[in-house]
C-alpha positions, -999 to +999 in steps of 0.1 A: -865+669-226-869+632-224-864+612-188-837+594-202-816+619-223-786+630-217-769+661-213-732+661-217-703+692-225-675+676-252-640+693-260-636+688-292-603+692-315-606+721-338-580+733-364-590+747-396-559+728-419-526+715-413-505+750-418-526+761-383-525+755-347-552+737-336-573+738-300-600+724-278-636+741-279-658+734-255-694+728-266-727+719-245-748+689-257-782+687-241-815+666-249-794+633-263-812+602-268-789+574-251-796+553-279-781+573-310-744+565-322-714+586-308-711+603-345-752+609-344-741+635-312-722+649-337-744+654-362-769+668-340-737+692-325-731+700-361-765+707-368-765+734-339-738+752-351-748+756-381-780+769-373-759+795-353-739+805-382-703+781-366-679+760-390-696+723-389-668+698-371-651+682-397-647+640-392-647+611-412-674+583-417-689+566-445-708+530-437-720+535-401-716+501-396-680+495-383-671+482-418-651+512-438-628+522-406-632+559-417-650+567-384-616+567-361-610+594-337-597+592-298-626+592-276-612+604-238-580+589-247-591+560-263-585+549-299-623+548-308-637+554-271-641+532-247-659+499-259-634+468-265-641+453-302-661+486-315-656+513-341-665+553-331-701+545-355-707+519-333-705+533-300-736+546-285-742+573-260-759+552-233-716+539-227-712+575-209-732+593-178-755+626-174-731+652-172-702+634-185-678+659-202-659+639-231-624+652-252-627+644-284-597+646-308-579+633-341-554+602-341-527+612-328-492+593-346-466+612-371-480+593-399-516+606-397-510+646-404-540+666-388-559+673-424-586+695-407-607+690-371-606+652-366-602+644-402-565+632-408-545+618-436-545+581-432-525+573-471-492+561-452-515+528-448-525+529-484-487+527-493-483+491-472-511+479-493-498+493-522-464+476-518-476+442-520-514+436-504-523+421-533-521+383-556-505+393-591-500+356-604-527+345-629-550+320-616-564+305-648-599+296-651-622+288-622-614+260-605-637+236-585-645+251-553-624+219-531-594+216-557-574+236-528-574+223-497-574+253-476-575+238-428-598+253-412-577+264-393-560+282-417-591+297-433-598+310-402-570+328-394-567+343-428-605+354-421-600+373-389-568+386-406-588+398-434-611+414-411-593+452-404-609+480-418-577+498-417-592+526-392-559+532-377-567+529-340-534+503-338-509+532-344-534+561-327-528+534-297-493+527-300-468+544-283-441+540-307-464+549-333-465+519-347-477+501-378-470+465-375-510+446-365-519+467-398-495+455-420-488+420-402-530+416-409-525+427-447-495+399-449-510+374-432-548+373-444-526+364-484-498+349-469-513+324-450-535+307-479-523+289-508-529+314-537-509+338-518-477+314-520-460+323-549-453+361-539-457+353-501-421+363-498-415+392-519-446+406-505-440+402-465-402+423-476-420+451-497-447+455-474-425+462-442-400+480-459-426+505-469-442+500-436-406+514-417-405+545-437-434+554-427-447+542-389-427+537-354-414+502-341-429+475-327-420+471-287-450+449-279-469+470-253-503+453-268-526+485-270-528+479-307-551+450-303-567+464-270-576+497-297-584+473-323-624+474-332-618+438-349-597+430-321-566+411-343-545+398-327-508+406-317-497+370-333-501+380-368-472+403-360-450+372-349-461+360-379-450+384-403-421+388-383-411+354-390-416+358-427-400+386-433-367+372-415-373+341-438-377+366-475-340+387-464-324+352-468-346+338-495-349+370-515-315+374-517-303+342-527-326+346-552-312+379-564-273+362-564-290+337-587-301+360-613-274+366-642 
């Protein structure tokens, strides 16, 4: 065994599919290299069991690099452990202590059913996105790159709007349950820049009228954007907020308009 290696126990969520109860196992994890990502000590646990003959621990992950958001799971309590700004494939074991003993479980919210282990069904955020995250209005041809003046400041904000992965970890978080950073981000990263104009109302209303029949409400505790690995910010639900009080009024004129 290395100087530096770690030996740890984990409790770990286990539940065969969603008709069964689930439970906490205990496993021992000795001989880890500090260095290696928090789903490598799973893949080495994994590798174990299956070497004794157990059922592998079913979780999610795809790019490894904190870009797909398929990775989330609560770490200790904590909507993809315990480093601010960072997804579960991008915390490393050197964040925890020789002997630490770590629960591991799924997201934890009424719209992410338990599929199996620590894999749940994350599709109630699909439906937001289906319900408007998108620009429908033809463009044309290509136009010259500076023919839309776009601030900065704007750009920016759409950006780091633009930049959730859709992991989850906002309504794992909340209290309430809630889904209002993820869809405030989807609105805002369109409905912030000129080619999203044309729809920006319609979509704000479709998008958090699916979003309510789905997730909890909004009461502003913050631990969204504490949980958040791209660390959004709460404003973007202002934001949407503000739109979508603007798109009841404009939405319906519109509607008294049509003959």
């Amino acid at each position: 065994m290395s100087e530096d290696a770690l030996h740890i126990t984990v409790n770990v969520w286990r539940q065969a599919n969603p008709d069964e109860a689930g439970r906490m196992v205990t496993y021992d994890v000795p001989n880890l290299n500090p260095d290696m990502s928090f789903l490598e000590m799973l893949d080495v646990l994994n590798d174990r069991l299956l070497i004794d003959g157990e059922e592998p621990i079913a979780f999610e992950h795809d790019c490894r690099e904190g870009i797909c958001g398929s990775c989330g799971m609560m770490i200790n309590g904590q909507a993809h452990g315990p480093e601010r700004g960072t997804a579960t494939c991008q915390l490393h074991m050197r964040k925890f202590r020789d002997g630490d003993v770590i629960n591991v479980e799924p997201f934890r919210a009424a719209a992410f059913p338990v599929v199996k282990d620590l894999v749940v069904n994350r599709s109630a955020l699909d439906r937001i996105v289906e319900a408007g995250g998108y620009i429908t209005v033809t463009p044309g041809s290509a136009q010259d790159a500076n023919l839309t003046l776009v601030p900065k400041p704007v750009a920016d904000a759409a950006f780091d709007a633009a930049a959730c992965i859709q992991c989850g970890a906002c309504v794992a978080a909340c209290p309430n349950g809630a889904g209002q950073l993820f869809a405030s981000a989807k609105v805002s990263h369109l409905n912030l820049l000129p080619q999203g104009q044309p729809e920006r109302y319609s979509r704000v209303e479709a998008m958090v009228d699916t979003m309510e029949e789905y997730f909890g409400s909004c009461t502003n505790h913050a631990e969204c954007e504490a949980a958040c690995p791209k660390s959004i910010s709460i404003d973007y639900i202002a934001l949407m907020n503000r739109d979508y009080l603007k798109a009841k009024i404009k939405n319906r004129r519109l509607a008294s308009q049509v003959p």
